[in-house]
C-alpha positions as CSV (number, residue, x, y, z in Angstrom):
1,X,113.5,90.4,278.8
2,X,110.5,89.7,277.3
3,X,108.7,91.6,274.3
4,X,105.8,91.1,271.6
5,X,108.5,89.2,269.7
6,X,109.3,86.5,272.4
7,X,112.1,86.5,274.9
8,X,115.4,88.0,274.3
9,X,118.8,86.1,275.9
10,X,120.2,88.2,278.4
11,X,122.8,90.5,277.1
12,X,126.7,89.6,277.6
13,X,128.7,91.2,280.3
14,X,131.0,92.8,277.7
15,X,130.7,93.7,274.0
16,X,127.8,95.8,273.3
17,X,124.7,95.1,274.4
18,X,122.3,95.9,271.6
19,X,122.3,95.7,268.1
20,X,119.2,97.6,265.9
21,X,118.8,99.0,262.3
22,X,119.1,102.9,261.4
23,X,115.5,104.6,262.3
24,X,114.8,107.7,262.9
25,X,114.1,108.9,266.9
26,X,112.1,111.8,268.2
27,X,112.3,111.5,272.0
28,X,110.4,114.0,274.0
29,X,112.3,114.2,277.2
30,X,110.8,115.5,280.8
31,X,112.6,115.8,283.5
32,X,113.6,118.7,286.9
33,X,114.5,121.8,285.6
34,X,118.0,121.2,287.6
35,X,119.1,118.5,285.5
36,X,120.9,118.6,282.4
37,X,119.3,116.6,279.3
38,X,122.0,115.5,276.6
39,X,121.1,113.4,274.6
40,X,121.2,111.5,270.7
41,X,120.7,114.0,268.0
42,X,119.6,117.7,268.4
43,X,117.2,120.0,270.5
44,X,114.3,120.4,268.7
45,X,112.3,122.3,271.3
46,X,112.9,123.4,275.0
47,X,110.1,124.6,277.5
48,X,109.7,124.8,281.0
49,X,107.4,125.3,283.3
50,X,106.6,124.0,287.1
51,X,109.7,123.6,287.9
52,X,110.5,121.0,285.0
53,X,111.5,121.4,281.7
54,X,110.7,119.5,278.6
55,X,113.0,118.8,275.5
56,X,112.3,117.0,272.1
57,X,115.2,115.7,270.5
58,X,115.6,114.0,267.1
59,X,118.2,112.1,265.3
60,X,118.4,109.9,262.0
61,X,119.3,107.8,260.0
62,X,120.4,106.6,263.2
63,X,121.4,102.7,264.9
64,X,120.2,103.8,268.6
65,X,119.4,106.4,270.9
66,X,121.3,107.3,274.1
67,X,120.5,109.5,276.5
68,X,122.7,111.1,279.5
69,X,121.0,113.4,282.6
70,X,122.7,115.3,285.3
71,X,122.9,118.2,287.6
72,X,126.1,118.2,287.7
73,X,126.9,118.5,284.1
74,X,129.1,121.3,282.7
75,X,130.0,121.8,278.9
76,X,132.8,123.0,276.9
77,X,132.3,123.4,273.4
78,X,133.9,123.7,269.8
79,X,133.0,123.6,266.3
80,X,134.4,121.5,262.9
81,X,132.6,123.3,260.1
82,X,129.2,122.5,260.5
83,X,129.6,120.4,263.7
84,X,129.2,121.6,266.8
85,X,131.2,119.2,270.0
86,X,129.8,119.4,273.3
87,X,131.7,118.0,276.1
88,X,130.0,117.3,279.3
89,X,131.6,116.8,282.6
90,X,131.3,117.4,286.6
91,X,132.7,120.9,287.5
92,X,135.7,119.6,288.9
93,X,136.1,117.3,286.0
94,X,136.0,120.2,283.3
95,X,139.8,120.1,282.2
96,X,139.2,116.5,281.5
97,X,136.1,117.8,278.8
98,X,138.4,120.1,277.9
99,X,140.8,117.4,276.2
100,X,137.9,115.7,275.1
101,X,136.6,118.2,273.0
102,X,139.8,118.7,272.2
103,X,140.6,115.2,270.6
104,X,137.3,115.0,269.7
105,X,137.9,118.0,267.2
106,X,141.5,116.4,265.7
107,X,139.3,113.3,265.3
108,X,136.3,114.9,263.5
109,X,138.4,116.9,261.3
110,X,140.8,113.9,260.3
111,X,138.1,111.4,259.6
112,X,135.9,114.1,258.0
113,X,139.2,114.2,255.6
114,X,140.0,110.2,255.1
115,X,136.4,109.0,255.4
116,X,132.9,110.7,254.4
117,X,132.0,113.9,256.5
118,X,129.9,113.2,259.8
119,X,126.6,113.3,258.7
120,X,125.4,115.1,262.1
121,X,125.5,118.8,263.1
122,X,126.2,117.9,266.9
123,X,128.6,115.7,268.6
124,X,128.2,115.4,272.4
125,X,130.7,113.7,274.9
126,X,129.5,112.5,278.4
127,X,131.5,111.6,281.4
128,X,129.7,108.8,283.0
129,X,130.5,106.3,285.2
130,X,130.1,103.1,282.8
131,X,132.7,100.8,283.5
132,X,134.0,100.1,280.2
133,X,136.9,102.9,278.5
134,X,134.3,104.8,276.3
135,X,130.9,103.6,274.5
136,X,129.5,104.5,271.1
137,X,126.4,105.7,270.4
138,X,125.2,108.0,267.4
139,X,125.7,111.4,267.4
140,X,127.4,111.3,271.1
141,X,130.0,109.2,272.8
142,X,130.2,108.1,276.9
143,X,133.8,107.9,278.3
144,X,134.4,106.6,282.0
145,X,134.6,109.2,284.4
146,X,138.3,107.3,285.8
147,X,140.0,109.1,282.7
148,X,138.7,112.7,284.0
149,X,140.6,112.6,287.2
150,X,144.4,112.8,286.7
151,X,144.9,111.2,290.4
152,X,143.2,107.9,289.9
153,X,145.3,106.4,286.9
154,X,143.8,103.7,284.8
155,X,146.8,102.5,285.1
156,X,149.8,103.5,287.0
157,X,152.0,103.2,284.1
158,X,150.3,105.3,281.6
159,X,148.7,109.0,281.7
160,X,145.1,109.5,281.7
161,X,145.5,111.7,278.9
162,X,146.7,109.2,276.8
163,X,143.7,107.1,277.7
164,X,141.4,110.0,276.8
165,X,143.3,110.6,273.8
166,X,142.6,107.0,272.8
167,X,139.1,106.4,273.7
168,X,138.2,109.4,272.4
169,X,139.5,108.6,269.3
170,X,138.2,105.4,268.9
171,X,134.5,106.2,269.7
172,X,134.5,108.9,267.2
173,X,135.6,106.7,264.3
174,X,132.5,104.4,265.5
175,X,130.6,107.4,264.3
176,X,131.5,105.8,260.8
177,X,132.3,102.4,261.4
178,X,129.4,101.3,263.4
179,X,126.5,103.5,262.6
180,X,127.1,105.1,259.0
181,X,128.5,101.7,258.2
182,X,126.4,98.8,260.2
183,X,127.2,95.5,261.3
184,X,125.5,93.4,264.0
185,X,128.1,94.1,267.0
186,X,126.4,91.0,269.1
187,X,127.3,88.7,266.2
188,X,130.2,90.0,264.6
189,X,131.8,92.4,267.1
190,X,135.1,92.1,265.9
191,X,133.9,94.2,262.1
192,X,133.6,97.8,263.8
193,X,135.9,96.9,266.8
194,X,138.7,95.9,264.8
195,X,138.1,98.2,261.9
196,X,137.5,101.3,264.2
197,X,140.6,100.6,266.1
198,X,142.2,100.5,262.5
199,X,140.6,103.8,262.3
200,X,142.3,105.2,265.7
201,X,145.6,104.0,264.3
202,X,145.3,106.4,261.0
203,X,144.6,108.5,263.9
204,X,147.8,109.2,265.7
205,X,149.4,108.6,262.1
206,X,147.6,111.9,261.1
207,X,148.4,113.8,264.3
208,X,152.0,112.6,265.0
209,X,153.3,110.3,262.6
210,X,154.5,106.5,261.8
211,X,156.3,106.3,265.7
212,X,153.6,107.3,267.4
213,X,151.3,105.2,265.3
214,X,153.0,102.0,265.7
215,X,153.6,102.9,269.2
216,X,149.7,102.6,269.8
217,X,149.4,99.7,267.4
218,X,151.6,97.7,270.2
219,X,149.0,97.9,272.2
220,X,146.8,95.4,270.3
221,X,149.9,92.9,270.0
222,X,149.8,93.3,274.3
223,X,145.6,92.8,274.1
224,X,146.6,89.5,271.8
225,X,149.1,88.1,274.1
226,X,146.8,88.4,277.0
227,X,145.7,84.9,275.5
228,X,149.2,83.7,274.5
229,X,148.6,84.7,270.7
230,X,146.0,82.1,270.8
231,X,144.9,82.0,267.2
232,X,140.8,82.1,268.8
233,X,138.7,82.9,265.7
234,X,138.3,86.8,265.2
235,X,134.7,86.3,263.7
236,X,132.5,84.8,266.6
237,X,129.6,85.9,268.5
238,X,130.4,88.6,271.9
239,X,128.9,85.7,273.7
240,X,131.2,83.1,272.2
241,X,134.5,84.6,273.9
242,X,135.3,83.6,277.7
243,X,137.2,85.9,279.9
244,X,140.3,88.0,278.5
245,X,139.5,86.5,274.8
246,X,137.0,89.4,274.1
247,X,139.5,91.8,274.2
248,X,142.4,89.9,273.2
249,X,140.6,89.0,269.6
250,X,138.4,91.5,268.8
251,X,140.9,94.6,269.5
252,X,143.9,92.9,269.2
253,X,144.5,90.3,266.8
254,X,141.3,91.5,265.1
255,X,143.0,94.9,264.8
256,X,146.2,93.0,263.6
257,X,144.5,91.7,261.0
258,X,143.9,95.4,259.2
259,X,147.1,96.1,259.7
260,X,148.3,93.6,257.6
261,X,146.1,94.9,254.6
262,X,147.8,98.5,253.7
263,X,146.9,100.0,250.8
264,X,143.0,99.7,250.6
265,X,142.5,102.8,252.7
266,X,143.1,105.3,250.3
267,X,141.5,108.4,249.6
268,X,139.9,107.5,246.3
269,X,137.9,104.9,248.0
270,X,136.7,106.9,250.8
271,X,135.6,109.8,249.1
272,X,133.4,112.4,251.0
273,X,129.7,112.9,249.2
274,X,126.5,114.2,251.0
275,X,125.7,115.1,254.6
276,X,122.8,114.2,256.6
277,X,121.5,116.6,258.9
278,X,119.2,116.1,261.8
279,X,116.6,118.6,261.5
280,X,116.1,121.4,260.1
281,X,115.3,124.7,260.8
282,X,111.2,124.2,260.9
283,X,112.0,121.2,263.5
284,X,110.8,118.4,260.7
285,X,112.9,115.3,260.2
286,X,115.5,116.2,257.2
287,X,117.7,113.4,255.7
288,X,118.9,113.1,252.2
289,X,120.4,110.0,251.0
290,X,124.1,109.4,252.2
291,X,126.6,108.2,250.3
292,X,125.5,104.7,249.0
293,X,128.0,104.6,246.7
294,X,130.9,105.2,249.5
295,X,129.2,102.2,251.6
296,X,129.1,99.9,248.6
297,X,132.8,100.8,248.0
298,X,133.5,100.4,251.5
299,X,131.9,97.2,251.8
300,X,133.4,96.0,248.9
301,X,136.7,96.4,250.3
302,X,136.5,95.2,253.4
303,X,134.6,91.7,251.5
304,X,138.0,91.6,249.1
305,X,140.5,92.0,252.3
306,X,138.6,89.5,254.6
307,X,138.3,87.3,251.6
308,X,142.2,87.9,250.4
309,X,143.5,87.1,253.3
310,X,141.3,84.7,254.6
311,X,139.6,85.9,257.4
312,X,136.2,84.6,256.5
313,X,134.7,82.5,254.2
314,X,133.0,83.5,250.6
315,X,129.8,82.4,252.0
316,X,129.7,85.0,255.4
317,X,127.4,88.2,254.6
318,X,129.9,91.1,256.1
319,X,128.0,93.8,257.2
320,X,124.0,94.9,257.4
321,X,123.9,97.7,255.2
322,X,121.0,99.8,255.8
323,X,118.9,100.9,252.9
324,X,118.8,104.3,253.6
């Protein structure tokens, strides 16, 4: 791809595919009147007319915008106090939304609890055929279609609901640990990857205790031994792994490497402060500062466990903290 600032390398084949600084969007959607618009952020306006409708949506602070259109979209939704979840789906798809939103509520709620509150007031899931588990994005999350359908299994051996349950999980703790909190996931994946599956691990210790906790924590020792326990460096580049080593590092013995730090999770350091809203009621862009303290303290932990237990060296910046 090539733009006013040269020519980009194509993106890799897994790992994320972008990486930007927190902006502020306004989109102004248009599109048939049969299709359904969801998108980053919230509805600021809605007309139609012709036979086609129009929608302006904003969202910020924000690290990207994603946007999701179909006719065939559905939604089920709940609310965590000022949040509302919206979970989108085919028709014949809709008990799979159903445990979305579902898990996407415990999730909220927990996080909102352990972490700092979600600075949005919506939260939309999308079924979508993308070919990896589940994708982040702020303010709404994209899970693979294949965990909607309880008769094609991800994999024989394991529920789809448990895979929903999971993903789900995981992409709403990238609502912290990716956008509130930044890094650059093309350079160093492996600091919201392994962090927010961390995250998803506090999780199911929340929900249903230490067994089922270190239950799902076994599942990064079997991503890890997809490379024989290989000790690859956690702190490349996406583009640096081959193969199974994406997955085997980042979100397993990356993950592994939290686990081994208990203690620095506590509730005094991740203390909730201010929200940021969308927009407000007159439609203009509203967005007070967010917790810089809880991102300095945040950072500064994570810095003092990479450096403790030698993950990195003292001379590796962690994370892109945006000056919001």
């Amino acid at each position: 791809m090539t733009t006013k600032a040269g020519t980009l390398p194509p993106a890799s084949e897994q790992g994320d595919a972008t990486y930007s600084d927190a902006a502020f969007y306004h989109v102004t959607v248009t599109a048939d009147d049969e299709q359904v618009v969801v998108g980053s952020g919230v509805a600021l306006s809605e007309t139609s007319a012709d036979g086609q409708q129009t929608i302006e949506l904003a969202i910020g602070p924000a690290r990207d915008f994603y946007l999701a259109i179909s006719p065939r979209y559905e939604v089920v939704s709940r609310t965590v106090g000022e949040t509302t979840i919206n979970s989108y789906a085919p028709a014949e798809f809709m008990a799979g939304a159903e445990d979305a939103a579902a898990f996407a509520t415990d999730a909220l709620r927990l996080f909102n609890e352990r972490f700092e509150p979600y600075p949005y007031t919506e939260l939309d899931i999308v079924a979508t055929s993308t070919l990896a588990l589940g994708i982040e994005y702020p303010g709404i999350i994209a899970i693979t279609l294949h965990e909607y359908d309880p008769d094609d299994p991800v994999n024989p051996n394991v529920p789809n609901q448990i895979y929903m349950e999971t993903t789900t999980a995981h992409e709403v703790a990238h609502q912290w640990f990716y956008n509130m909190v930044g890094n650059d996931q093309l350079d160093e994946p492996w600091l919201d990857e392994a962090v927010t599956q961390y995250a998803t691990y506090l999780y199911y210790l929340d929900m249903y205790g230490e067994q089922a906790a270190n239950e799902y924590k076994g599942s990064w020792n079997g991503r890890f031994s997809r490379v024989d326990n290989e000790p690859i460096p956690i702190g490349l580049p996406v583009s640096a792994y081959q193969g199974a080593e994406y997955s085997a590092i980042i979100y397993g013995r990356g993950s592994c490497s939290w686990k081994r730090s208990p203690g620095r999770w506590s509730k005094p350091l991740l203390t909730p402060s201010s929200r940021i809203t969308s927009a407000n009621t007159n439609g203009a862009s509203s967005a007070p500062k967010p917790s810089a303290n809880w991102r300095k303290r945040t950072v500064s932990a994570i810095w003092k466990i990479c450096l403790k237990n030698g993950y990195i060296s003292d001379q590796i910046a962690i994370l892109d903290i945006a000056n919001l």
